[in-house]
C-alpha positions in Angstrom: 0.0 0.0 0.0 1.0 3.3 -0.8 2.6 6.3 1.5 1.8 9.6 1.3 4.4 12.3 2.8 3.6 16.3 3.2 5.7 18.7 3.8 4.5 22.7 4.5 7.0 25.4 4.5 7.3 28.8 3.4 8.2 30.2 0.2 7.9 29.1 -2.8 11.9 28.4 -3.4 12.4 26.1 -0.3 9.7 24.3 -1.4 11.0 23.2 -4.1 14.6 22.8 -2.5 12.6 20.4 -0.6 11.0 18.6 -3.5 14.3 18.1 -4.9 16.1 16.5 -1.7 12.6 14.6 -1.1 12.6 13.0 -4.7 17.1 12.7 -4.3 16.7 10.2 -1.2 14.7 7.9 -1.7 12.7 6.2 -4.2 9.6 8.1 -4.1 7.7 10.6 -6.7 6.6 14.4 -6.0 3.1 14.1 -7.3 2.3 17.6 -6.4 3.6 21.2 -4.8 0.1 23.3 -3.7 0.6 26.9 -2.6 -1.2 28.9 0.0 -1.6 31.8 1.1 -2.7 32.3 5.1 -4.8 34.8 6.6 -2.3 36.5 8.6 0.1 36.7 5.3 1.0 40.3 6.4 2.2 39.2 9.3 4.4 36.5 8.1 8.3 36.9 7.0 7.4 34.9 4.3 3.7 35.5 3.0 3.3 32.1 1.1 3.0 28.4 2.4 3.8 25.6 0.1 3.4 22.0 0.6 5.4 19.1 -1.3 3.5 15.9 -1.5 5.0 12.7 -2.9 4.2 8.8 -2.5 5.8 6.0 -2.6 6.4 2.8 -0.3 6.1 3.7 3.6 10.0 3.1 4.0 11.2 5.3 1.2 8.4 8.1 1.9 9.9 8.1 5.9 13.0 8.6 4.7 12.4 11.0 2.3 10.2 13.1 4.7 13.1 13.3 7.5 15.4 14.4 4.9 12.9 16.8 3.7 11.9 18.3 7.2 16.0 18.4 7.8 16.3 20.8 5.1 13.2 23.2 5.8 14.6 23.4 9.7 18.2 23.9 8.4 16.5 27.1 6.5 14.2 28.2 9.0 11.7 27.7 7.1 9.6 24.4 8.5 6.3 25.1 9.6 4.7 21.4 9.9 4.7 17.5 8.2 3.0 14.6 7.9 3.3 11.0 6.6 -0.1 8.6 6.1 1.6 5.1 5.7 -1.6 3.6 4.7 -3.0 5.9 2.4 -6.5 4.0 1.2 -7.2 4.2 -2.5 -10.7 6.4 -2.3 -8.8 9.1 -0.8 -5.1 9.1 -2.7 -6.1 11.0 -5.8 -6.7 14.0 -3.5 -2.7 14.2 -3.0 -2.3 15.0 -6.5 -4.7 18.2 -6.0 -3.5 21.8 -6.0 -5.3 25.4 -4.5 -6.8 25.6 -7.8 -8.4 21.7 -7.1 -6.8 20.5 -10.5 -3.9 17.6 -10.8 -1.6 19.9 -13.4 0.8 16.9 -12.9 -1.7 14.6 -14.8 -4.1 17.7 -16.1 -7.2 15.9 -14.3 -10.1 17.4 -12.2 -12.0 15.0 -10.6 -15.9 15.5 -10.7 -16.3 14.0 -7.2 -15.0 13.1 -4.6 -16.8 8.8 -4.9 -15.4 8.9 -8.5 -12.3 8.3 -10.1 -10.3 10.7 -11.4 -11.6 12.1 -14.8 -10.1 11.5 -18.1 -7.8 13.9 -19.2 -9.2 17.3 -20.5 -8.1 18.6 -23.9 -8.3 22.3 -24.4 -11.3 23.8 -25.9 -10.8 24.7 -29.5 -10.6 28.5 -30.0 -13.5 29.9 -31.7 -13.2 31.8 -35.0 -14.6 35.6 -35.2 -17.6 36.0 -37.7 -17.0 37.1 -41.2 -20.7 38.0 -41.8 -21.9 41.7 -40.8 -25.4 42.1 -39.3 -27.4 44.6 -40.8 -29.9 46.8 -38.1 
C-alpha cells in the first residue's frame, strides 16, 4: 500500500529545494507542490506556504520526509509534516490536487469526490470571429 508524505514550508523556493532532496533520497515521486496563502500573510516573514506531497512505499516516503523536514529546519523555514503510511485508495487522488483543485501533474479534475479521477481534459478549441456583418 501506498505512503503519502507532506511537507509545509514557506516560500515558494524552499519548497522546491525540498522537493528536490525529497525525490534525491529515496525512491519516491513528487506528485504535487500546492501553494497557500494564510490569513495572517502580512504578518508573516514569508507570505506564502507551500506543501510538497510525494508517494511511494512507507520506508522510502519516511526517509524521504526526514530528509525533507531536515532541510526546511536547516533554512528556518519548516512550519509542519506529515506522513499517512496507509494511504487507502478512495482518498489518494486527493494528494495530486493543487489550490486551484486541478492535478496539473496529470491535467485531471475529478468530478467527485466517490469517483475516479476524470479523463484527461483537452483544451477547448478557440472559436473563430464571424465574417458576416449584421445589418440593423
Amino acid at each position: 500500500m501506498a505512503a503519502l508524505g507532506m511537507i509545509e514550508v514557506y516560500g515558494f523556493a524552499t519548497s522546491i529545494v525540498v522537493a528536490d532532496i525529497v525525490a534525491k533520497t529515496a525512491n519516491v515521486k513528487v506528485v504535487a507542490i500546492d501553494r497557500n496563502k494564510p490569513a495572517n500573510a502580512d504578518k508573516c516573514e514569508v507570505p506564502l506556504v507551500m506543501v510538497v506531497k510525494f508517494m511511494g512505499d512507507p520506508s522510502a516516503v519516511v526517509a524521504a520526509h526526514d530528509r525533507g523536514v531536515d532541510e526546511a529546519k536547516q533554512r528556518g523555514l519548516y512550519i509542519t509534516s506529515k506522513i499517512i503510511a496507509g494511504l487507502d485508495p478512495q482518498v489518494e487522488w486527493f494528494a495530486h490536487l493543487t489550490a486551484t483543485g486541478r492535478d496539473k501533474l496529470r491535467n485531471v479534475k475529478p468530478a467527485k469526490a466517490e469517483e475516479a479521477p476524470a479523463v484527461e481534459e483537452k483544451p477547448a478549441a478557440p472559436k473563430k470571429a464571424s465574417s458576416k456583418k449584421t445589418s440593423k
